[in-house]
N, C-alpha and C positions, 0 to 999 in steps of 0.2 A: 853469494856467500850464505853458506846454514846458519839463522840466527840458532847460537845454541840457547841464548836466556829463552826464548821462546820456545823451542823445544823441551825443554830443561821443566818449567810453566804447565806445556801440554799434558805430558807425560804426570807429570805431579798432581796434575789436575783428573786426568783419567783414573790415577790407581786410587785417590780418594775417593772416585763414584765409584769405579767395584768395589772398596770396601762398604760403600753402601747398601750395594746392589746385594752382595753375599751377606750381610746381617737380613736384610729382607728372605733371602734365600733360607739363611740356617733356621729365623722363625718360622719361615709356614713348612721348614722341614719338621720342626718340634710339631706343628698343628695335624701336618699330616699323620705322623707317627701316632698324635693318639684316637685321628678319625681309625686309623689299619688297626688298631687293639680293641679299640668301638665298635668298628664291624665284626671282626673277627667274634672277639664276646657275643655277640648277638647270632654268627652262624654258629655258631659251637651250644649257642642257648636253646636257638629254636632245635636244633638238628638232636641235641638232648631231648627238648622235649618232645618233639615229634616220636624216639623211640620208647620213652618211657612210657606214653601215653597209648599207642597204636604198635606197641611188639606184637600185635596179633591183628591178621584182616578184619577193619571195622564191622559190626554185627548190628549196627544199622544207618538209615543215611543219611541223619543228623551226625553221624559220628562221622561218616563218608566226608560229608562237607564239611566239619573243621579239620580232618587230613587233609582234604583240597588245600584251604585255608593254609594250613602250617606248608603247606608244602611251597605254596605263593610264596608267603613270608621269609622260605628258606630262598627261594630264587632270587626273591629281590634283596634278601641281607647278602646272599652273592655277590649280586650284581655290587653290590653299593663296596660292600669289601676288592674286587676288584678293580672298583675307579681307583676307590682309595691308597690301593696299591701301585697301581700306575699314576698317580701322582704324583705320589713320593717318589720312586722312580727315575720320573722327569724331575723330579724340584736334584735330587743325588747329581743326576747328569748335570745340569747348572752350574752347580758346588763345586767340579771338575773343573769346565771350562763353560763359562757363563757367555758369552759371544763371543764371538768372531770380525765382527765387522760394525763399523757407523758410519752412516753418513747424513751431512745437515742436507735437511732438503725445505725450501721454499716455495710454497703452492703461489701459484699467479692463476689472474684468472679463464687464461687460453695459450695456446701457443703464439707468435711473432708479438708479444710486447718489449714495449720499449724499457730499456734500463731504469728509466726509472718508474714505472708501474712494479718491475721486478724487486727492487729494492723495498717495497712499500709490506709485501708479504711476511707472515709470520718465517721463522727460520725456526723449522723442528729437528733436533737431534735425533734420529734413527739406529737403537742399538737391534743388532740385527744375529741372533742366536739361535741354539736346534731348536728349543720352542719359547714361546710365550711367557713373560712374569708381568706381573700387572703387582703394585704397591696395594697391599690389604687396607688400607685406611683410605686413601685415595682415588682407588683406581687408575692412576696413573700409570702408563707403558711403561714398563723398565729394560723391557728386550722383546723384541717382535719375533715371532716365529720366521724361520726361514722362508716361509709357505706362502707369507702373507702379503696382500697384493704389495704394498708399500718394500718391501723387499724387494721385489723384481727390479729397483731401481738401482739397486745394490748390484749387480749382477749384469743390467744390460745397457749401463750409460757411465761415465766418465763426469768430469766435471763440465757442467753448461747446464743446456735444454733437457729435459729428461719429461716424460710423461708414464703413469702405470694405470692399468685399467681397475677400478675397482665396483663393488656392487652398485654405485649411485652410479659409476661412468666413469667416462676418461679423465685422470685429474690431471691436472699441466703444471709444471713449475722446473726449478733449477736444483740443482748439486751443486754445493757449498763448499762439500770437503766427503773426504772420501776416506779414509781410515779402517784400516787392518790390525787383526790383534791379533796374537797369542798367549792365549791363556792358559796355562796350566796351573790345579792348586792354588786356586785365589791370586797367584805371581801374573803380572804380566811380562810374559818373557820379550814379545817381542812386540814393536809399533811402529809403522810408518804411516806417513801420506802419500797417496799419490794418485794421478792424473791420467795412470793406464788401466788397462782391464789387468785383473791379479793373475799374472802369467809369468813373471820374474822370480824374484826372490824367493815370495813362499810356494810359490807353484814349482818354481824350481828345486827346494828341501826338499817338499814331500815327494816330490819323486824321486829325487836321489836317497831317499830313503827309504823309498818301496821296497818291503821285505819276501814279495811271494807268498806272504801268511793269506787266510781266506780275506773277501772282500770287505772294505769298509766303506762307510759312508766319507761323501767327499762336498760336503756344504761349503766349507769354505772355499774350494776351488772350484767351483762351477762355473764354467766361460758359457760366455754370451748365446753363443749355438748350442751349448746343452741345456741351457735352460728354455733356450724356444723349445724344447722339444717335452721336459718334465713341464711347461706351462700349457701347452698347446690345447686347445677344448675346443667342440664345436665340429667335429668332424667325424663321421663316421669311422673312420681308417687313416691313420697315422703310419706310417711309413719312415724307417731310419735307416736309409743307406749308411753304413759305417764303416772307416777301414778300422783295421786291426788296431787296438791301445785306444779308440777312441772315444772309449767310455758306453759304448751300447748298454747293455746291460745294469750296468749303475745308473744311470740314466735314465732306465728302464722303471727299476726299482727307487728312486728318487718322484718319477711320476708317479706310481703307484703311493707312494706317502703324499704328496703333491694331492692327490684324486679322494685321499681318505681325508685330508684335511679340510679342503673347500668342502667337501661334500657329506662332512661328518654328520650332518642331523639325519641322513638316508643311508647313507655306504659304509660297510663292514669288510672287514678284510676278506670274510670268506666271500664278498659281491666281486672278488678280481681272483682272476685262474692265470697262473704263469706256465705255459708250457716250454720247457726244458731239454737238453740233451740229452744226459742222463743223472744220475744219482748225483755223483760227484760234482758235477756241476752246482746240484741243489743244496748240498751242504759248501759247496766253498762261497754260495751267494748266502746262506742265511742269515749271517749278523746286521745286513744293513738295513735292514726294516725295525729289526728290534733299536740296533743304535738312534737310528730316527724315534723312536717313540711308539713304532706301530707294531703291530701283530703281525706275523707275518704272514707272507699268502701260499695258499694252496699251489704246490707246484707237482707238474703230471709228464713224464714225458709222452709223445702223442702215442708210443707204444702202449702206456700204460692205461691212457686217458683210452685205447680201444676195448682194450680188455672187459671195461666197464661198460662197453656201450654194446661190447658182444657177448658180455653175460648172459644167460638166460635169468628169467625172475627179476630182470632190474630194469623197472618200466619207466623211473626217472633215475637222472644222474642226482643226488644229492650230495654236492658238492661241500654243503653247509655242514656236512654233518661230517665231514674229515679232520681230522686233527690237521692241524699246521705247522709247517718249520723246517720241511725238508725231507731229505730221501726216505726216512725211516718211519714216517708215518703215513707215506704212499699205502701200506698194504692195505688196510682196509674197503680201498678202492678196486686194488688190482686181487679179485676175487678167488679167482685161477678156477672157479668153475669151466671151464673152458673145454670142451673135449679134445684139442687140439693144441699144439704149441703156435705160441706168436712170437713170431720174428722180431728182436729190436732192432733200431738203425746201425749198432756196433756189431751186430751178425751180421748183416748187411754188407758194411765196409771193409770187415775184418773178408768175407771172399773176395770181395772186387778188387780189395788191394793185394792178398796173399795170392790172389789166383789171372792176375794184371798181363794180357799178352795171349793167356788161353781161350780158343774159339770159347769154351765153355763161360767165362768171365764175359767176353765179349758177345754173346747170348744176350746173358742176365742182362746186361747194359744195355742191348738193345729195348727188353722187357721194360724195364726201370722209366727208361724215355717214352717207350708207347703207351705204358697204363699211368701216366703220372701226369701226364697233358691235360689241359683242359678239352681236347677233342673227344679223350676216353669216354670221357663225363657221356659226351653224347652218343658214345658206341653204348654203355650201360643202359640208357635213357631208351635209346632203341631198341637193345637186346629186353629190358622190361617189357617195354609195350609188343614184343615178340609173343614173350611165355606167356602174357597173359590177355595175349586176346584170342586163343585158341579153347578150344573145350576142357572146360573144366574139369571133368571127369566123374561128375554128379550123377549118380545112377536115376535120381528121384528117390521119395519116399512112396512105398506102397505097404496097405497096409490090410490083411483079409479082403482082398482084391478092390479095395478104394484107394485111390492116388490123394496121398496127404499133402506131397509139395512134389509137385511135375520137377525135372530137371531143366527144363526154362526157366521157372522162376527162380531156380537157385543162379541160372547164369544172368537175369534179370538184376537180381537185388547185386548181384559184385559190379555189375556193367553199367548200370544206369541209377539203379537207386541210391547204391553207398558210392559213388564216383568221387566223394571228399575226402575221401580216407585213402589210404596208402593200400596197396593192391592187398597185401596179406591178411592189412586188417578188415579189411571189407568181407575178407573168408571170413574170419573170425564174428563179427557184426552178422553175417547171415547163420553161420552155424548156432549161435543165442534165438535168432528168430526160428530157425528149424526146429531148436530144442523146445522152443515155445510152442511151438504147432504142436511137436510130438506127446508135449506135458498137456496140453487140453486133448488130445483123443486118448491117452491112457486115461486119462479125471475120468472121461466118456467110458471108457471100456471097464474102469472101475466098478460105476455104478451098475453096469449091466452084470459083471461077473457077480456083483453083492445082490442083484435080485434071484438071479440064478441059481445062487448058493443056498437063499435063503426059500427059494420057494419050491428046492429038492426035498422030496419025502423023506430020501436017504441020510439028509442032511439035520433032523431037524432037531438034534440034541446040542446042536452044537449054540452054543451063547453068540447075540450080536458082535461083542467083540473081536469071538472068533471068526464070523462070518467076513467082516472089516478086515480081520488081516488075512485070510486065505486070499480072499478077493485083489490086495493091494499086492501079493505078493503074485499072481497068476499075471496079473494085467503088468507089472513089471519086469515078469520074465519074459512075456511077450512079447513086449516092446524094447527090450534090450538089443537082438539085431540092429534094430532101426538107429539104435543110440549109439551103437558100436559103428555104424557106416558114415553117421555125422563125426563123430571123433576122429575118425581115420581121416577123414576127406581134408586134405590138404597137400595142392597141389606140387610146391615145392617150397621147402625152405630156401634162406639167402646164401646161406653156404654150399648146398644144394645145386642151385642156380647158378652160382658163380663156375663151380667146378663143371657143371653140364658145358659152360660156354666154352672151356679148352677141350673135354672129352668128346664131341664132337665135332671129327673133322668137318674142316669149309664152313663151322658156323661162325668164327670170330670172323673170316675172312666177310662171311657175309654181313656182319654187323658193321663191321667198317665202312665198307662200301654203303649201306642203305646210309651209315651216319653220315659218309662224306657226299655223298648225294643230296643230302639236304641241309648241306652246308655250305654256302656261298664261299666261305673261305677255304685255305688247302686242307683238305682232309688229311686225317692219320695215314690213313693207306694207298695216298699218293704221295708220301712220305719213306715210307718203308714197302718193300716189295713181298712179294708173297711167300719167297722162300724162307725171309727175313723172317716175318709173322708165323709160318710152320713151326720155324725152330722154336720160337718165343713159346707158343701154343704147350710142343712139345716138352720144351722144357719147366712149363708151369705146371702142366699137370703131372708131371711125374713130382716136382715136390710137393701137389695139394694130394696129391694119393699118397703121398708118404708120412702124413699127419700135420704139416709145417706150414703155415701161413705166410708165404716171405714179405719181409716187411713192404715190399713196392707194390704187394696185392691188397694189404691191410686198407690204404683208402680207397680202392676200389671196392671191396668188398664191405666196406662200411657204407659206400656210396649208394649200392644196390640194395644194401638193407633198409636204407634211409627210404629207398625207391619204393620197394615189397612191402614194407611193414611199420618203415616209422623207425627214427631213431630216438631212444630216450634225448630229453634235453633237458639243460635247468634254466630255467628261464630266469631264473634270479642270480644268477650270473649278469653282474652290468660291464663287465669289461674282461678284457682276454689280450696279456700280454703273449707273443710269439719269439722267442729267441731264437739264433740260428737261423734263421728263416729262410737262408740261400737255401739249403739242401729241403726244402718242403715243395710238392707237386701241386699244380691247381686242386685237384683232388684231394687232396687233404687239405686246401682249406674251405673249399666246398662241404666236408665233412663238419668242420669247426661252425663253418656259419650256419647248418641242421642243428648241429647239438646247444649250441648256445644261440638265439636266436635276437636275443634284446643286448646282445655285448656289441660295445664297442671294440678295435682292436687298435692296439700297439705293435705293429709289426717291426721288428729290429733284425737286422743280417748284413753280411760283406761278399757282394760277389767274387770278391777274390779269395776267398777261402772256401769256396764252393768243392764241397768231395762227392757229394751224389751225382749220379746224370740224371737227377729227378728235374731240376728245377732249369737246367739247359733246355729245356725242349719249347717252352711255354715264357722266355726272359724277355720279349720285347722289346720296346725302345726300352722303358725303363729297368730292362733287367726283374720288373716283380710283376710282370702282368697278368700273369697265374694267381696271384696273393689279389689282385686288383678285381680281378674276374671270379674266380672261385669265391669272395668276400663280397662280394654284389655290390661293392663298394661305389664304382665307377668315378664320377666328377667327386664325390663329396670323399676325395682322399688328398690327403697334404704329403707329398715327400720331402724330406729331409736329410742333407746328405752333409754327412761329417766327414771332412777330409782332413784333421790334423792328428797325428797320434802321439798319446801321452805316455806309452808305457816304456819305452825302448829310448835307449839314446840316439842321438842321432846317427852314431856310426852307424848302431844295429839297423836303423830305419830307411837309412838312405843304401843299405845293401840288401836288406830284405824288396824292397820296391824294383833292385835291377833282376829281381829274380821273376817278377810279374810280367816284364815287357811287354809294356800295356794295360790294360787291367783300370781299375776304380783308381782315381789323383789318392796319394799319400801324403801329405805335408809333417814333414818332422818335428819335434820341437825340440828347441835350441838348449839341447842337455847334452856336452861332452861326454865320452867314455872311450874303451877301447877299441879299437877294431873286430870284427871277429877277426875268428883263426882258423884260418883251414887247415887241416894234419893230415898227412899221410901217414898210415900204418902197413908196413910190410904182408901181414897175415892176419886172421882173426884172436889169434895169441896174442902177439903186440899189440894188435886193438884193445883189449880188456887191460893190459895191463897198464897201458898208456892212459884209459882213461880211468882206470882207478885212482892213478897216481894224481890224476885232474881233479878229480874229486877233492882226493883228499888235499890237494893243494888250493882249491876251492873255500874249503871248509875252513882249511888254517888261517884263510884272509878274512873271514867274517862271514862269510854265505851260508843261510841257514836252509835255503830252500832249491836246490838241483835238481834238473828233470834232466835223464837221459833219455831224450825222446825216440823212439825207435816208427819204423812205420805201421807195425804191424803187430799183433796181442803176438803170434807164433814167435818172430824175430825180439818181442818185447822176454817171452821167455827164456828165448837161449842165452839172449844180454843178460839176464838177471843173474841165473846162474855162473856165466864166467866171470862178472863182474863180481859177483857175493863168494867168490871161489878166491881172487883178488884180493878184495879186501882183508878178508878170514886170513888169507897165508902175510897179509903185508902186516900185521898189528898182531895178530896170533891171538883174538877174537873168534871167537866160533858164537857167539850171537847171532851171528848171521843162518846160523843153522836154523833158526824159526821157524815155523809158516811164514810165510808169506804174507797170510792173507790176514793175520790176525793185527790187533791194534793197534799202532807203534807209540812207542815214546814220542813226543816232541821233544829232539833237541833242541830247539831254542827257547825252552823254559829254562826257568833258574835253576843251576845245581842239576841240570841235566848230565847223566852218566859220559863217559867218555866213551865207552862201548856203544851208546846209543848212536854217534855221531861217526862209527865205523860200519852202520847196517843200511843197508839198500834197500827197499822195499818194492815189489811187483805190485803196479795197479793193474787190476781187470776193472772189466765191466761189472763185476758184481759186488765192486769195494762200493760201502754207501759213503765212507769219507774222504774229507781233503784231507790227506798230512803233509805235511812238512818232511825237511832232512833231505837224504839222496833218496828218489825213488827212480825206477823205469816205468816208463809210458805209451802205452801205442798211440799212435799219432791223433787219431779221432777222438780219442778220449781227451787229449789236452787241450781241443779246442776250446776259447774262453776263459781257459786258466791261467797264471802268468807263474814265473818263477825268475829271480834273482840271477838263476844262472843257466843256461839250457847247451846241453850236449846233442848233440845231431850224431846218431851211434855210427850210422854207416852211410853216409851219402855216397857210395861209389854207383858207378853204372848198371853193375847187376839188383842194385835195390831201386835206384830211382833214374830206372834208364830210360821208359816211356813219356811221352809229352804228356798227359795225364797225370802224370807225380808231379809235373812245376806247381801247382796250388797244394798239394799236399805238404812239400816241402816248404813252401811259404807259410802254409800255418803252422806248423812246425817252429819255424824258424822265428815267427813273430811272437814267440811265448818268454822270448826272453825280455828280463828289464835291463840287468848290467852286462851279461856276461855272455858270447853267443861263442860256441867253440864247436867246430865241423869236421867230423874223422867221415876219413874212406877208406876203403882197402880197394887196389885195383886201380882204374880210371875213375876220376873224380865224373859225377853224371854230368851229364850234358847240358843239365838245367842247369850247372856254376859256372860250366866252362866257358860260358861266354861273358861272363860278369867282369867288368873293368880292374884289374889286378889292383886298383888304388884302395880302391872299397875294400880290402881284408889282407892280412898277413897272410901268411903261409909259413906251413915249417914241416918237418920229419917228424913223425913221434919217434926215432931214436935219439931226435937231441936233446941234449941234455937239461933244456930245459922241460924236457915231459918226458923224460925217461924216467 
């Protein structure tokens, strides 16, 4: 029986310490406020006086040096102005919802004592919040940051035994009590006890209350397996196998604040690089690093992150010096000096899917698995040491018939003297030494052309200065040839190089072979036959002579540069999250471990939502042995495999999983909802009009966020138009007339238009944000995204008739949280038609209920 006096007690007793807690809070919010006026006054003083003093470049260098000085002075009143801003900040956030969780814990002094040495221990109350309040008079804990080792206890034990690692060592002791809050506005709305991991009640709201809006921070529901994974240190390579809903990515970004925290007297946000999908993705993850407290990190997708690295003029990546926060502050990176177009992954998928079935499609795919291996690595590794242990093409230097550098020693210094350096720059290292040699016989030839000049009878009006410069100007036209044949000599560039290995026939074939010859294990090219490799051949260099980089050459082509010449890197880079990760080749991340060399990584992906044939070829036992190998990782790598998923209901979850047969464990969690719906539509007419009326009968039940997910950007446009045709004629809206492409309302803001919430919206690849409302989607782009309600436009046979669309459709399918609803026209594909008839409704879209 619930004593309620006791409860009645608890509860009375808690809302007195947050009142506590929040009078501490509102004062060091009053303290804060006027350190932010404090600093502020002091940038706004120097940064005056710095102009009124030095409006004009200092005129000498006592004045040089108090501009240094003032200039200092301005850095660090910055600096000191932006703690003080981020403090308050943090103290605002508190004031909201001050913690989340407590629990008593009891230090003992090892594991297996006895009850009563256990009893004998202090019993500390543990309020446990997104960050830290320590009492200004006392120092006293008032709320522990989420981060903090004494939290992980919070998160990975129940009540008994419990132990957390902390900087003196492993402390040991017991849980007491265990207690969950809800705080909003100083209220505590909600409170229990209890003896399970937090995966009921409030695990169960907040998900039945997932809106689709972009990402949030999820502290308070963080189960036991996510946090091994945001805690995990000490290993080179970190690996999270994950299904769909299972939080990868939050997870992700929760370790990254997790790595800024312990690590904060050394690590910066700009020391962690998040590599990405694409834009959209970047803007729908950016609020949870700021909700956490931190900065957020530099995110690149690996397209963009080449760009940079095949700029010319960018000898280091400076990473540090990018703005942060998401799609829109990428550009600074992505240079576009480029003389070439580079392929993203969504030009990519957008052929393999629009063009699925065709020899030409079925090519590419062959390409895609042969240059994305880790075997390529050593086809390239071999094709280098090809081009460049042959003649260099070094004339020598001669010079009024004396030999100033033989063309041996120029193949000397690239072959045996600079062997440390990357083949191109070792050109480059000797061509400085040539230019050396050539600068001391012109000094030589100088002197002689100035005696010559000067001890001409013809000559003798002329002034020593002028003598000096007729002389320096003879002896440099002289030697200009010579200057001009060191310039040129460069035997191939990496782009260069890459394109020679398709444009001549039998040479890739031969590169395979020498590689798989010296290779104990199966070679590339007793993998694929020779006919296979022509077409592949053929069909690369017709798009590298077309100007177009396709993205499945991009890390080979950065491989070989890294080879020839060296790839810029930032070494100050300490860590490198990878999202997506199924669809990445060994070779790219071969590429990742050249460019950043001192990072750790975080790798996160789902092999069952794999759409590339990049990352099939190289999957191993463990499905990432590309990631494994390519990352030099080997033994010092931990994998970690999440099998329960949070985002979908169970209906959704236990019928998305019959669509895998097979595939990475899925474990549902125990959230009712509907079934989906599978729908027949007669024609593509009834399709649009069936699903507009879905929509809007969607919208009418509270659903702010619908994705009509289609497969393809092509099939994503014609949906948009019938559908935004729909709409317009069913409400008598012409709103829908827009762009497309431009901003939208959020309807689920306050006082949002009613018109707003009749418009559809087209995502491309070149949208930088997440919106809300109805939009259509091509399937690759909605990977990682979620939405409240998700439409499947056409599952019939002629769009997802190939066994290669079942993972497409599945990620697809797993984007929904409440609502999953499946239109075909035709024969429903083949992928559903085997699926257990329990798992989903069915109906006509002529009945009335979706007519």
């Amino acid at each position: 029986m619930i004593d309620r006096g006791a409860e009645t007690t608890a509860i009375d007793a808690e809302r007195k310490r947050l009142q506590e807690v929040l009078r501490e809070i509102v004062d060091q919010i009053a303290e804060a406020e006027r350190h932010v006026q404090q600093n502020k006054a002091v940038v706004t003083g120097t940064q005056s006086y710095i102009s009124d003093e030095y409006y004009s470049v200092p005129k000498s260098f006592s004045q040089l040096v108090d501009l240094a000085g003032g200039m200092s002075g301005l850095r660090l009143a910055g600096l000191m102005y932006r703690k003080s801003l981020e403090k308050l900040k943090q103290l605002r956030r508190l004031a909201r919802s001050a913690y989340f969780g407590r629990i008593d814990f009891r230090e003992i002094a090892g594991p297996g004592r006895t009850a009563g040495d256990r009893q004998n221990g202090t019993v500390h109350p543990i309020y446990i919040g997104m960050s830290s309040l320590t009492r200004q008079d006392t120092g006293e804990h008032l709320i522990f940051d989420w981060r903090a080792p004494v939290s992980s206890v919070y998160y990975d034990y129940e009540l008994g035994e419990a132990e957390y690692e902390s900087p003196a060592g492993t402390v040991f002791g017991e849980v007491l009590l265990k207690r969950h809050f809800k705080i909003r506005d100083g209220e505590i709305l909600l409170m229990y006890d209890n003896d399970l991991t937090i995966f009921d009640d409030i695990l169960q709201e907040t998900l039945g209350k997932a809106t689709g809006d972009r990402m949030k921070a999820i502290v308070n529901t963080i189960q036991r397996e996510q946090n091994r994974v945001i805690r995990e240190e000490g290993r080179n390579l970190l690996l999270v196998q994950g299904c769909a809903g299972s939080g990868k990515t939050s997870i992700a970004l929760h370790r990254a604040a997790y790595l800024l925290y312990k690590h904060r007297e050394n690590m910066r946000a700009e020391d962690i690089l998040m590599i990405t999908p694409n834009r959209i993705f970047e803007d729908y993850i950016s609020p949870v690093l700021p909700e956490l407290g931190e900065e957020p990190l530099v995110q690149l997708s690996f397209a963009d992150l080449a760009r940079g690295l095949l700029s010319p003029g960018h000898p280091e990546v400076d990473l540090g010096e990018q703005e942060r926060g998401g799609p829109a502050e990428r550009d600074g990176f992505d240079t576009g000096h480029l003389p070439y177009r580079l392929e993203d992954f969504a030009d990519q998928l957008e052929y393999l899917l629009d063009m699925r079935g065709r020899p030409a499609a079925e090519t590419r795919s062959q390409g895609i698995r042969l240059k994305s291996g880790e075997a390529f690595a050593r086809v390239l590794e071999s094709y280098a040491q090809h081009i460049t242990s042959g003649d260099l093409g070094f004339p020598g230097l001669v010079f009024r018939g004396r030999v100033l550098v033989p063309a041996q020693e120029a193949s000397d210094l690239v072959f045996k003297e600079y062997t440390y350096l990357p083949f191109l720059k070792r050109i480059e290292k000797a061509k400085r030494r040539m230019m050396w040699v050539l600068d001391r016989a012109r000094a030589r030839r100088y002197e002689e052309l100035r005696r010559e000049i000067a001890s001409d009878p013809g000559e003798v009006h002329l002034l020593e200065r002028d003598i000096k410069e007729r002389a320096a100007a003879k002896a440099s036209q002289e030697f200009e040839p010579l200057r001009r044949i060191v310039h040129s000599w460069k035997p191939l560039n990496h782009r260069e190089a890459y394109q020679r290995l398709y444009a001549e026939p039998g040479l890739l074939l031969k590169m395979l072979d020498e590689a798989a010859a010296g290779d104990l294990n199966e070679g590339p090219s007793r993998t694929f036959d020779n006919d296979v490799i022509d077409a592949v051949r053929r069909d690369t260099l017709e798009r590298l002579s077309s100007g177009v980089i396709p993205y499945e050459d991009v890390g080979p082509l950065l491989y070989l540069k890294g080879i020839l010449e060296g790839l810029p890197q930032s070494p100050g880079v300490r860590h490198l999250i990878v999202d997506e990760a199924q669809d990445y080749g060994a070779l790219q991340f071969r590429v990742l471990r050249m460019a950043f060399p001192n990072a750790s990584f975080t790798v996160l992906g789902d092999l069952n939502q794999t759409l590339s044939p990049a990352s099939r070829f190289d999957g191993g036992e463990t499905g990432y042995e590309g990631a494994i190998r390519g990352l030099g990782a080997g033994k010092d790598t931990e994998l970690v495999r999440l099998q329960r998923s949070y985002r979908s209901t169970k209906e959704i979850t236990e019928f998305t999983k019959a669509i895998l047969k097979g595939g990475q464990p899925v474990e549902p969690v125990e959230r009712p909802g509907e079934r989906p719906l599978v729908i027949r539509a007669q024609d593509r007419a009834s399709l649009a009009r069936s699903i507009a009326s879905d929509i809007r009968r969607l919208q009418g039940e509270g659903f702010q966020s619908i994705a009509v997910i289609c497969r393809t950007a092509r099939e994503s446009w014609t949906a948009h138009e019938s559908l935004k045709a729909e709409l317009s004629r069913a409400d008598g809206s012409r709103e829908n007339n827009r762009d497309s492409t431009g901003e939208p309302e959020d309807p689920g803001v306050a006082g949002g238009s009613r018109r707003a919430t009749s418009r559809i919206r087209l995502v491309t690849k070149e949208r930088r944000k997440f919106i809300r409302g109805a939009l259509v989607i091509p399937s690759y782009l909605a990977k990682g995204l979620e939405f409240e309600a998700v439409i499947i436009y056409n599952a019939g046979e002629g769009s997802y008739g190939n066994p290669d669309d079942r993972l497409v459709l599945y990620t697809a399918c797993t984007r929904a949280l409440h609502r999953l609803h499946i239109y075909h026209t035709g024969r429903l594909t083949p992928v559903l038609a085997g699926i257990d008839p329990s798992l989903y409704d069915e109906r006509s879209a002529d009945c009335d209920v979706y007519g």
